[in-house]
N, C-alpha and C positions, 0 to 999 in steps of 0.2 A: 733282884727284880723277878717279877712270878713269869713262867711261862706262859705265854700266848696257846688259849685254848685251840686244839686242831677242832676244825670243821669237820663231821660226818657229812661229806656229801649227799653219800646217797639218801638223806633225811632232809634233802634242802628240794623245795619247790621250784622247779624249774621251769619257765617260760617257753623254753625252746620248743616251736612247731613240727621245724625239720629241719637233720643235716645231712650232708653229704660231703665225705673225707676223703679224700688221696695220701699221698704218702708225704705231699710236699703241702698240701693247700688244704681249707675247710671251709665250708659255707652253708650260714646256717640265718635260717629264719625264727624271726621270734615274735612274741605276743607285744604288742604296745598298743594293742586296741584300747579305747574307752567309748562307755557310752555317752551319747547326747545327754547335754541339759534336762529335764524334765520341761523346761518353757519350749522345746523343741524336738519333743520325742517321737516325729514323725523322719526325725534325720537318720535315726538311730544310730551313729557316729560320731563322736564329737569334731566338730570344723571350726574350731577356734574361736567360737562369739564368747563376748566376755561373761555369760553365765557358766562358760565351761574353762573360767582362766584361761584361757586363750589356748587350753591344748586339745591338738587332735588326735585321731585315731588312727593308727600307723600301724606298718606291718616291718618290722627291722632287720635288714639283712647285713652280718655281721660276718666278715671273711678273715681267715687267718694265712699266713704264708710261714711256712716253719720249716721250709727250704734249708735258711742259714742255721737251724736251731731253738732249740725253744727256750721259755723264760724269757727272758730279756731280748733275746736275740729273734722272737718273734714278729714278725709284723703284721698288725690291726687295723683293718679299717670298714666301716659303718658307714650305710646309708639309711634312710627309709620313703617307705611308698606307702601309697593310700590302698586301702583293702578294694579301692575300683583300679589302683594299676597293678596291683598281685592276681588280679582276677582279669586283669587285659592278659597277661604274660599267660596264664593258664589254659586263656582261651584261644591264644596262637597253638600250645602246647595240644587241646584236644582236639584241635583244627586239622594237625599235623601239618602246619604251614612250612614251606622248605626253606624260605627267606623272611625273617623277621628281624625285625629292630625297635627298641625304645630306648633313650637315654632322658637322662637328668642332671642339672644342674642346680643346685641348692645354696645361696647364701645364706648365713644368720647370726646370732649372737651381736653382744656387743662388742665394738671394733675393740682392739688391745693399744698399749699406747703408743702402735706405730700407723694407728686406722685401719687395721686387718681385721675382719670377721672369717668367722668358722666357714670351709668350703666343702660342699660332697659332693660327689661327683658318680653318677652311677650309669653303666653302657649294661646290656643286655642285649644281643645278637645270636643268630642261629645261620649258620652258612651251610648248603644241603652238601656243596662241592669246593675243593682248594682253588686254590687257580691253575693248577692243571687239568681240573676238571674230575677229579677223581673223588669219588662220593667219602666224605668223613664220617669217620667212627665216633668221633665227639666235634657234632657239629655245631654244641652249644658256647656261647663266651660270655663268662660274666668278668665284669673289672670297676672295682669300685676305687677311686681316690680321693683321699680325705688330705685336707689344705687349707690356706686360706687365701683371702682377696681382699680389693676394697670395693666396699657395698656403694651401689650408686643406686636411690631411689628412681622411680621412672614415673610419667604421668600420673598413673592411675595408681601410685602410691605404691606399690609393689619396690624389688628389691631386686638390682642383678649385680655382678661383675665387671668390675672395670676393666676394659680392656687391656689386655699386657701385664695388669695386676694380679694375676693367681701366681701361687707358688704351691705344687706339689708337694708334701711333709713324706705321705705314707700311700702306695699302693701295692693292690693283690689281684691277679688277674686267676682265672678257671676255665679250663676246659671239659663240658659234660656231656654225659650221652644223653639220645631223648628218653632213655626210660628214668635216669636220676631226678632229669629236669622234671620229668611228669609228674615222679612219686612227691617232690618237696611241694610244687604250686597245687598238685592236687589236693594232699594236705590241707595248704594254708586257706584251699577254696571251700573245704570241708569247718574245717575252725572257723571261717570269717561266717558262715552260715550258721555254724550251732551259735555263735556270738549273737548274732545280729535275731534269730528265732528267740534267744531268751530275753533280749531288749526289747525288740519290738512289742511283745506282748506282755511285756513286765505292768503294765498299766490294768490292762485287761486282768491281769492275773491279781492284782494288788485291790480292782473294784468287785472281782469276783467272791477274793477273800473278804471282803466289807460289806459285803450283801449275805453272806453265807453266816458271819457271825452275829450280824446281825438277827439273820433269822434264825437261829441258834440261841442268841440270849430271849428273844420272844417267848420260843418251846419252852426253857429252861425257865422263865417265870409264869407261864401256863401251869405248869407242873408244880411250880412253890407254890402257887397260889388256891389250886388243890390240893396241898397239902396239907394247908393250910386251914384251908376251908371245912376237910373234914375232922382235922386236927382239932377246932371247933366245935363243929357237929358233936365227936362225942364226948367234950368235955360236959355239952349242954343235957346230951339223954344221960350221962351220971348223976350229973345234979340233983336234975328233975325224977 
């Protein structure tokens, strides 16, 4: 049987925004933006309408804990957020706010055949002091846990967690300073901007180019038809 070609990494296209490494733990942000539909390209984000398959524009943060080992012995887990909650977090982060919090809870997929759907689970906090009161050197805490539950619909169609029904599979918990935290969300506030600059104007840019060649094939048959013309002309005073 033929051996399995090895991968050049360093040739392979990576997504990755930003990471940030310790010696036990990793956390890293990645590209999962898309653009809007063209029926809605004043979103410039995809948010799920069925011109855009139903997928959004996400920003992924993806943590490793390599504690026990790595290879197999690693543990992964994955959330994601909207480029407006990558950009709330950042804007704690330029604020220099001493006390912050967001968290999320995520149901999805289809149930398995015990009625369990896919669970994420993501905290983000910043604490200025312990509770002795002594100011932290890594006041930031990331902890994301991936799981599952069963999905209970609610009024308004939406989708949460049955109570008592989550089950933890896989978590990774971090502790950062404010300059790592800064460097990764400032980053991804940079990226979600150069993103959303060529989206936005991708229209403009697309009617621009449509006017320009137009006016372009114009000149270019002005110019045949002069060349035409005198192409003509001295066929005529040979003749004559």
């Amino acid at each position: 049987m033929a051996k399995n070609e090895k991968k050049d990494w360093s040739q392979e296209v990576s997504g990755q925004i930003a990471v940030c490494k310790t010696d036990k733990t990793l956390l890293e942000l990645w590209d999962s933006l898309k653009p809007a539909s063209e029926l809605f390209p004043a979103h410039i984000h995809a948010a799920g309408e069925k011109a855009e398959m139903g997928e959004r524009s996400l920003i992924r943060l993806n943590m490793l804990d390599y504690s026990s080992g790595t290879g197999e012995k690693t543990v992964s887990v994955y959330a994601n957020i909207s480029p407006e909650e990558a950009r709330y977090v950042y804007s704690a982060l330029f604020c220099h706010l001493p006390d912050f919090a967001f968290s999320q809870d995520k149901i999805f997929g289809e149930p398995d055949e015990k009625g369990y759907s896919i669970v994420t689970k993501l905290q983000i906090a910043r604490y200025d002091v312990d509770q002795k009161g002594n100011k932290r050197n890594y006041p930031w805490y990331v902890e994301i846990q991936n799981g599952a539950g069963v999905a209970v619909r609610n009024a308004n169609g939406g989708r949460y967690c049955k109570k008592d029904s989550y089950v933890c599979h896989r978590k990774v918990r971090m502790f950062l300073s404010d300059r790592d935290m800064f460097v990764m969300f400032c980053r991804a506030d940079s990226y979600i901007r150069a993103f959303e600059m060529e989206y936005a104007f991708r229209q403009n840019r697309v009617g621009n180019f449509a006017n320009l060649f137009h006016l372009l094939n114009k000149e270019i048959q002005k110019v045949a038809d002069l060349v035409q013309f005198y192409g003509e002309s001295d066929g005529l005073r040979k003749v004559s």
